[in-house]
ROSE-4610 file (N, C-alpha, C; in Angstrom, 1 decimal, always signed):
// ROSE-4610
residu = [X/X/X/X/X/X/X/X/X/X/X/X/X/X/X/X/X/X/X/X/X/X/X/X/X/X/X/X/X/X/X/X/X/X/X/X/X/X/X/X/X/X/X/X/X/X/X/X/X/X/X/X/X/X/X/X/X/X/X/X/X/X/X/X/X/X/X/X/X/X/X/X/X/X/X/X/X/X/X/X/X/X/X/X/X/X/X/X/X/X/X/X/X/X/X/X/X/X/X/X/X/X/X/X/X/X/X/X/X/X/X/X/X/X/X/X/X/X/X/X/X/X/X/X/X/X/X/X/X/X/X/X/X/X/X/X/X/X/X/X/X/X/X/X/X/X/X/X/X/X/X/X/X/X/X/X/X/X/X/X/X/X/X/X/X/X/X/X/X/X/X/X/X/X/X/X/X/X/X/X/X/X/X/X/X/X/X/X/X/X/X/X/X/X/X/X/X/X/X/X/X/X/X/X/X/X/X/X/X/X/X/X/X/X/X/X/X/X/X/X/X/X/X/X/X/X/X/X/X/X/X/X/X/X/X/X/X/X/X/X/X/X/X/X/X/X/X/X/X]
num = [1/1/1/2/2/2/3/3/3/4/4/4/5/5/5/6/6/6/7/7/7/8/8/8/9/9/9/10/10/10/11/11/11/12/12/12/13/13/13/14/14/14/15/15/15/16/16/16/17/17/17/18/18/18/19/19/19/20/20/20/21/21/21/22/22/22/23/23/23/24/24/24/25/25/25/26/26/26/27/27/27/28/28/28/29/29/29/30/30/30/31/31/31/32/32/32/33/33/33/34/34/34/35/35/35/36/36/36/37/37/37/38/38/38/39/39/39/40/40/40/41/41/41/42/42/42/43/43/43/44/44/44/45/45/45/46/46/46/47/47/47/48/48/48/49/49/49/50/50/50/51/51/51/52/52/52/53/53/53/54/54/54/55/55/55/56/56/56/57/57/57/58/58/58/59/59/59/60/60/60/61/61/61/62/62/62/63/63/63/64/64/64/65/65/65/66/66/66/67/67/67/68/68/68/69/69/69/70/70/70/71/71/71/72/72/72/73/73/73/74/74/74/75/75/75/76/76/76/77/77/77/78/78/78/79/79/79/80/80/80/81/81/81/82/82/82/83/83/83]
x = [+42.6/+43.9/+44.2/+43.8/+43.8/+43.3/+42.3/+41.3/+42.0/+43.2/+43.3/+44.5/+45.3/+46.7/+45.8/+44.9/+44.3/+43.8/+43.1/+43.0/+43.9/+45.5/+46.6/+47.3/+47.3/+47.2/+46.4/+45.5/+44.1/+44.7/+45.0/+45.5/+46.4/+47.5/+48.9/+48.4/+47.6/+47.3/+46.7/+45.7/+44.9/+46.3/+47.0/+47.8/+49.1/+49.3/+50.2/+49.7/+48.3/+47.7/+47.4/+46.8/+47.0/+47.9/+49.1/+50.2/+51.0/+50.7/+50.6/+49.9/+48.9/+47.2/+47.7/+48.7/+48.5/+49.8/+50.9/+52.1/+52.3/+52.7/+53.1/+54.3/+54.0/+55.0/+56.3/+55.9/+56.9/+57.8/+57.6/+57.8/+57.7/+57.8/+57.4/+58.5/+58.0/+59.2/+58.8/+59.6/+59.0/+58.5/+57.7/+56.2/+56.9/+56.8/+57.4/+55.8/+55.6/+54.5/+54.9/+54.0/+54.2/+53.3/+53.4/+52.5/+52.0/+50.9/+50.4/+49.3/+49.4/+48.4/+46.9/+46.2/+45.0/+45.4/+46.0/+46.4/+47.5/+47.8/+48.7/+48.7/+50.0/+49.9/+50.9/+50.6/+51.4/+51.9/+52.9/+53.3/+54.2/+53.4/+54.5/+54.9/+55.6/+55.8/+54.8/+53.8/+53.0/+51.8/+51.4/+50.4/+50.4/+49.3/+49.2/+48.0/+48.1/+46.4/+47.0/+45.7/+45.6/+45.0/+45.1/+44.3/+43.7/+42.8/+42.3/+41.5/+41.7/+40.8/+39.8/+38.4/+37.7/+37.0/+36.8/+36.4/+37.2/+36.8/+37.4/+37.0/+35.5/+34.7/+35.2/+35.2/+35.4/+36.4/+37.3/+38.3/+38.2/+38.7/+38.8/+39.7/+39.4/+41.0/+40.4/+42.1/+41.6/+42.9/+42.2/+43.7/+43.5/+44.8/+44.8/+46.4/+46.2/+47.1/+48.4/+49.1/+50.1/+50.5/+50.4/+51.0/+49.9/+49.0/+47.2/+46.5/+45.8/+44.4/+43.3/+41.7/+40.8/+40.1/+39.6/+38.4/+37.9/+38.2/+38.2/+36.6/+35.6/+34.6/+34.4/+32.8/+32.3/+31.0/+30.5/+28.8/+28.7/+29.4/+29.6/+29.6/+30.5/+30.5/+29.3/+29.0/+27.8/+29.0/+28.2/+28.8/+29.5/+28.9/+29.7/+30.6/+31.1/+31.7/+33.4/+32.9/+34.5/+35.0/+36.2/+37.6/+37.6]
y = [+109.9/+110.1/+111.6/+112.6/+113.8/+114.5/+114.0/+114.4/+114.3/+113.0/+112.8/+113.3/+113.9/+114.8/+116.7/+117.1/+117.9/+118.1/+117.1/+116.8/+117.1/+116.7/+116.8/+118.4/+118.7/+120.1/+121.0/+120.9/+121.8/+121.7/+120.3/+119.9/+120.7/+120.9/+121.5/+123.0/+123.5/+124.9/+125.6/+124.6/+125.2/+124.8/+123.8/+123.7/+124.4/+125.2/+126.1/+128.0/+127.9/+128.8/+128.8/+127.9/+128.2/+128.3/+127.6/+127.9/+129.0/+130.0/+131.4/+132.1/+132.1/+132.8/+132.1/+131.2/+131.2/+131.4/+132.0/+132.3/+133.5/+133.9/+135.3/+136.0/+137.1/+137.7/+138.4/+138.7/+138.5/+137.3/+136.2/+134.7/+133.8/+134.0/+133.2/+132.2/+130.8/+129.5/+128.8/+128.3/+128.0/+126.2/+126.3/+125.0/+123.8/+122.4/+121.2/+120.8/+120.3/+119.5/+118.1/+117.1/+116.0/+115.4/+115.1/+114.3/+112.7/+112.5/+111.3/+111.1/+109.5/+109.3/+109.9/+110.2/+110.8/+112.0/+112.4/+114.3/+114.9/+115.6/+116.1/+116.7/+116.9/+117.3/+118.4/+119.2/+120.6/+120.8/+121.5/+121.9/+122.9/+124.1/+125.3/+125.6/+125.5/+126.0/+124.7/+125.5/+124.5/+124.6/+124.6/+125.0/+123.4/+122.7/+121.9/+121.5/+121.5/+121.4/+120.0/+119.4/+118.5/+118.2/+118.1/+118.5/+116.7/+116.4/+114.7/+114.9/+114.0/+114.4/+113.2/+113.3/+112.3/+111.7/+112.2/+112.1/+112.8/+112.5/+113.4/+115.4/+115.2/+116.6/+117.1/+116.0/+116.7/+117.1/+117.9/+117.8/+118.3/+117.7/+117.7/+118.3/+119.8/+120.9/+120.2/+120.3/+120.0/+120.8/+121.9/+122.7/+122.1/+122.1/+122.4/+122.7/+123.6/+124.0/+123.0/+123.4/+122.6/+121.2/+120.9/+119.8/+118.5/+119.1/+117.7/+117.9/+117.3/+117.7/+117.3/+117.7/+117.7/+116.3/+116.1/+114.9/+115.0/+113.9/+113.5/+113.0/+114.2/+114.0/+115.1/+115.1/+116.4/+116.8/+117.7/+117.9/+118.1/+118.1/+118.7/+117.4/+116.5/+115.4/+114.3/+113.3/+112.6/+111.2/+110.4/+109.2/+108.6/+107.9/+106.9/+107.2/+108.6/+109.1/+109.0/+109.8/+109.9/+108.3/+109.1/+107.7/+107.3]
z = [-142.6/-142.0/-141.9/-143.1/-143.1/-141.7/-140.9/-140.3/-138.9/-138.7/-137.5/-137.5/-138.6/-138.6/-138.3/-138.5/-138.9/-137.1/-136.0/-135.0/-134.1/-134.4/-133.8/-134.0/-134.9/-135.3/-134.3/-134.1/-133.5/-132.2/-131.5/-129.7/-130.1/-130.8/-130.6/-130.2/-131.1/-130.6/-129.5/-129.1/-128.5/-126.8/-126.7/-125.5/-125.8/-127.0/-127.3/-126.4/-126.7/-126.4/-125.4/-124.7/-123.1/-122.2/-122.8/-122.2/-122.3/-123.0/-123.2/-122.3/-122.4/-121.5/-120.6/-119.9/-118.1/-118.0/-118.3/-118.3/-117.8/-116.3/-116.0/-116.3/-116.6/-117.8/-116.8/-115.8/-114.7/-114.3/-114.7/-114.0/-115.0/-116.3/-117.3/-117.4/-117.4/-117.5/-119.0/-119.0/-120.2/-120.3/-121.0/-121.0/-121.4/-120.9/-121.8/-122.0/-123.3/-123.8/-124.2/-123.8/-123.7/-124.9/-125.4/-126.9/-126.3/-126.4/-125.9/-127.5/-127.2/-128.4/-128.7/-127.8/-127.5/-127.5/-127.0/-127.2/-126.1/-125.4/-124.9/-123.5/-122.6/-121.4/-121.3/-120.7/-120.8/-119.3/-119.0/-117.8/-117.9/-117.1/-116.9/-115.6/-114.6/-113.7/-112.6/-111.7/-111.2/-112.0/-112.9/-113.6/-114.5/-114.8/-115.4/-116.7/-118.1/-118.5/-119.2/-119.5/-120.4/-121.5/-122.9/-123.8/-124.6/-124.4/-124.9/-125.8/-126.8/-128.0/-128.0/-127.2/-126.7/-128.3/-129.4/-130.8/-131.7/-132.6/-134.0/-134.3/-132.8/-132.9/-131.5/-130.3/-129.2/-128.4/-128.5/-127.0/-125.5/-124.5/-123.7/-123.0/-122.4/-121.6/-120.3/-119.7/-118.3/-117.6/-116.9/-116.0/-114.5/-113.8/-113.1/-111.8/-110.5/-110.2/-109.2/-108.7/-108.1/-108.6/-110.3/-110.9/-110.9/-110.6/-109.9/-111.0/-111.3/-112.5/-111.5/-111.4/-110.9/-111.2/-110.6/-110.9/-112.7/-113.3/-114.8/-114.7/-114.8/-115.4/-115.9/-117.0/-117.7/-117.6/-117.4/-117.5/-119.2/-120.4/-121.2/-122.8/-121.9/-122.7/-122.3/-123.0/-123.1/-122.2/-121.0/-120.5/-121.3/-122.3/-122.9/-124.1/-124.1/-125.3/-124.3/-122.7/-122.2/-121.5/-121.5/-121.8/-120.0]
C-alpha cells in the first residue's frame, strides 16, 4: 500500500512539473489537475498532458495541444502492459 501512495506521490510531481515547464511566463493561467484512479489529467490554458501509471514501475506522459491528446499508443511500453 506504501508503494501505491508513494506512486501517487511521484504522478503528482511529475504533472506538477510539467505544468510549470509548459507555462508561459508572459501568459501563465493557472493548471486545474484532475485526480483519476490510474493517475491524472492536467490542463493549462490549451495545453493538455496526462500522466497514467500503467504499473507500479511505469508511467505514462501524454501532452498534447488545443485540449486533444494524440493517438494512445507507445513504442516504449510492451502491448500487453498498456491500458
Amino acid at each position: 500500500m506504501q508503494d501505491h501512495h508513494a506512486l501517487k506521490q511521484g504522478i503528482a510531481a511529475v504533472a506538477l512539473a510539467l505544468s510549470v515547464l509548459a507555462a508561459a511566463p508572459a501568459q501563465a493561467q493557472p493548471a486545474s489537475i484532475a485526480a483519476q484512479a490510474d493517475g491524472m489529467d492536467v490542463r493549462q490554458g490549451s495545453l493538455r498532458i496526462r500522466v497514467l501509471a500503467l504499473t507500479d514501475d511505469i508511467l505514462r506522459v501524454t501532452m498534447g495541444a488545443a485540449g486533444t491528446l494524440p493517438e494512445d499508443a507507445s513504442w516504449a511500453v510492451p502491448a500487453g502492459t498498456a491500458q
